[in-house]
DRENDO-1510 file (C-alpha; in Angstrom, 1 decimal, always signed):
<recs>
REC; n; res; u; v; w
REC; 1; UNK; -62.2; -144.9; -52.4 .
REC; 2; UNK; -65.7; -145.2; -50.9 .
REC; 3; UNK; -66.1; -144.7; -47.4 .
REC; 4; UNK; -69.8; -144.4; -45.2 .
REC; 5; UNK; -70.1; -141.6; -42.5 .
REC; 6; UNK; -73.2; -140.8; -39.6 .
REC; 7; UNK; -75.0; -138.0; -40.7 .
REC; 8; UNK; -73.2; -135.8; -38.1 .
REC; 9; UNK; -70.4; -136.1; -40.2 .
REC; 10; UNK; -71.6; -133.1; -42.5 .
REC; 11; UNK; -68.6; -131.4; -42.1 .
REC; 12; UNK; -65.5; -132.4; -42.6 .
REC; 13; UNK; -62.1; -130.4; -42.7 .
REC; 14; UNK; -59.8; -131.9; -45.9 .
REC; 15; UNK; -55.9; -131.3; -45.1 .
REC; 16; UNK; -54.0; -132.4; -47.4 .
REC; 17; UNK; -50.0; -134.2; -47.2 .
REC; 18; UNK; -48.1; -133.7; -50.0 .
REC; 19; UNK; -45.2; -135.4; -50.1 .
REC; 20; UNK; -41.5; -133.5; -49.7 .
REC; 21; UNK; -40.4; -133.8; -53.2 .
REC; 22; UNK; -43.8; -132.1; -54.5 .
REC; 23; UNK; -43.8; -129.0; -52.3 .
REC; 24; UNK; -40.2; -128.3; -52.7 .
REC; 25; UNK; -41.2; -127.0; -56.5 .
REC; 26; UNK; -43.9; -124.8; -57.7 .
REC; 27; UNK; -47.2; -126.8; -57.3 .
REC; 28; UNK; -51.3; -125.4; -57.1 .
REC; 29; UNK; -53.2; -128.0; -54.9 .
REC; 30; UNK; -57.3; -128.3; -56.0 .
REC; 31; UNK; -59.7; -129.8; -53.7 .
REC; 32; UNK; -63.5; -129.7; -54.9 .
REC; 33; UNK; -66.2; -131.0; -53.0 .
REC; 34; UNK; -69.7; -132.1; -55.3 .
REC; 35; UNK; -68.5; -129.9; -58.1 .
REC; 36; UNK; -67.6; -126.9; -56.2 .
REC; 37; UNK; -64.0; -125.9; -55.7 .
REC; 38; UNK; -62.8; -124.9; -52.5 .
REC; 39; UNK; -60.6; -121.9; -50.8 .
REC; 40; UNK; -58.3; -122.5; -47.5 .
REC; 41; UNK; -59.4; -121.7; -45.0 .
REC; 42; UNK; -57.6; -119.1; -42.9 .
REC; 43; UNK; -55.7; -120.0; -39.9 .
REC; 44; UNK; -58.0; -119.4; -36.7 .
REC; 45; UNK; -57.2; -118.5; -33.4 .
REC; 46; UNK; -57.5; -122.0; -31.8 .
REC; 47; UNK; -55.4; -123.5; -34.1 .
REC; 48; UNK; -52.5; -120.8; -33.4 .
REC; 49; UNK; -52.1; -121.6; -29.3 .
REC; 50; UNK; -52.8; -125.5; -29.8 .
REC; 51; UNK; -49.6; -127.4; -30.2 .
REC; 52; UNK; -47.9; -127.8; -33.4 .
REC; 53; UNK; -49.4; -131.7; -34.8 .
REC; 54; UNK; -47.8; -130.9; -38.4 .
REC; 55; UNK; -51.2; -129.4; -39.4 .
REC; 56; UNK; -51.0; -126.0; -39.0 .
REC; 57; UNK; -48.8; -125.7; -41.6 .
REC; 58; UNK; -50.9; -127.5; -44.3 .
REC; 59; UNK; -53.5; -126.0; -46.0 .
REC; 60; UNK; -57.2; -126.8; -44.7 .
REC; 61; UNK; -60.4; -126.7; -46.6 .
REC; 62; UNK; -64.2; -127.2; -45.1 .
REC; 63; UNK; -66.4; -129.5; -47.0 .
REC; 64; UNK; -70.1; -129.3; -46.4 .
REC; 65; UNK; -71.5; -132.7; -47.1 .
REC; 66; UNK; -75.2; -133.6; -48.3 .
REC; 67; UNK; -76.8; -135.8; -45.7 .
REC; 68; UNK; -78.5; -139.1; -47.6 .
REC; 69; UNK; -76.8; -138.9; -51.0 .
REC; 70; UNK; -73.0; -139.6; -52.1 .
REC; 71; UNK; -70.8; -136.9; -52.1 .
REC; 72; UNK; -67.4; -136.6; -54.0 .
REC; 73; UNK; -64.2; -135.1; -52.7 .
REC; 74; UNK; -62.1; -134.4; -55.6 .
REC; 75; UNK; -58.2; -133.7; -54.4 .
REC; 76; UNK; -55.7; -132.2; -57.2 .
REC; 77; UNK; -51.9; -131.5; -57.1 .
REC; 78; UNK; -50.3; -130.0; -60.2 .
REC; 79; UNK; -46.8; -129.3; -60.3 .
REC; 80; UNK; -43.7; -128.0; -62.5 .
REC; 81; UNK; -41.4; -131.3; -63.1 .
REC; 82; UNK; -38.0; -130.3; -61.8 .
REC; 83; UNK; -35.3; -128.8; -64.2 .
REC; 84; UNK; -33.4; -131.3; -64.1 .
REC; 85; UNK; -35.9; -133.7; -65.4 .
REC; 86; UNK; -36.3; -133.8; -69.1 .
REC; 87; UNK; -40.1; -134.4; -70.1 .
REC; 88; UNK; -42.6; -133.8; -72.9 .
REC; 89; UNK; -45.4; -132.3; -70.1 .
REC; 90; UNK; -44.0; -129.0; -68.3 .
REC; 91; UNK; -46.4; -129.8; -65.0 .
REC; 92; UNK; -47.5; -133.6; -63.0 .
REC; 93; UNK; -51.0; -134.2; -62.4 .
REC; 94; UNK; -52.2; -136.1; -59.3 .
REC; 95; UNK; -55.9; -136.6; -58.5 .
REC; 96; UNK; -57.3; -138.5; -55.6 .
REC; 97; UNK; -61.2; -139.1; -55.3 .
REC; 98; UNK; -63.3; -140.0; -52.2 .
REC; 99; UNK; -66.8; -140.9; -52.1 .
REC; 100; UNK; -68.5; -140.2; -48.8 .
REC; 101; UNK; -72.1; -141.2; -48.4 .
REC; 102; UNK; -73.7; -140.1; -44.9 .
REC; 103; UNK; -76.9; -141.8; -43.9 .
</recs>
């Protein structure tokens, strides 16, 4: 998906929403933004006194976008298959990708 921002879009906060059946098993969620792989952030003390939206929960990362060129978000989910499940692969791969160009 390609998608234009304002420049004052240069930072965005990625959250996110696996579905139920993916969380409820081991699973490692990637998000890398223009080659460089992200860390959660840590919960801040805003976020802890706001009301709960769902997203407090979730995992939060803070891309820093380049103003004027096409940057590339990069979202992975790997997780075990259920046991009850019989496969060749031991994990599923998802990847999402999002190109955001802010002029």
């Amino acid at each position: 998906m390609t998608i234009t921002l304002p420049a004052t879009h240069h930072s965005l906060h990625v959250i996110p929403t696996l579905p139920a059946h993916v969380i409820s098993r081991p699973y490692r969620l990637i998000v890398v933004v223009n080659g460089q792989k992200l860390s959660p952030m840590a919960p801040t003390p805003s976020h802890a006194g706001s009301p709960d939206d769902g997203t407090t929960k979730k995992p939060r990362f803070e891309a820093r976008l380049k103003i004027g060129e096409v940057n590339q978000i990069d979202v992975e989910v790997l997780a075990a298959v259920r046991a009850e499940e019989e496969k060749k692969e031991k994990v599923e791969w998802e990847k999402c990708t999002l190109f955001v160009y802010l002029r």
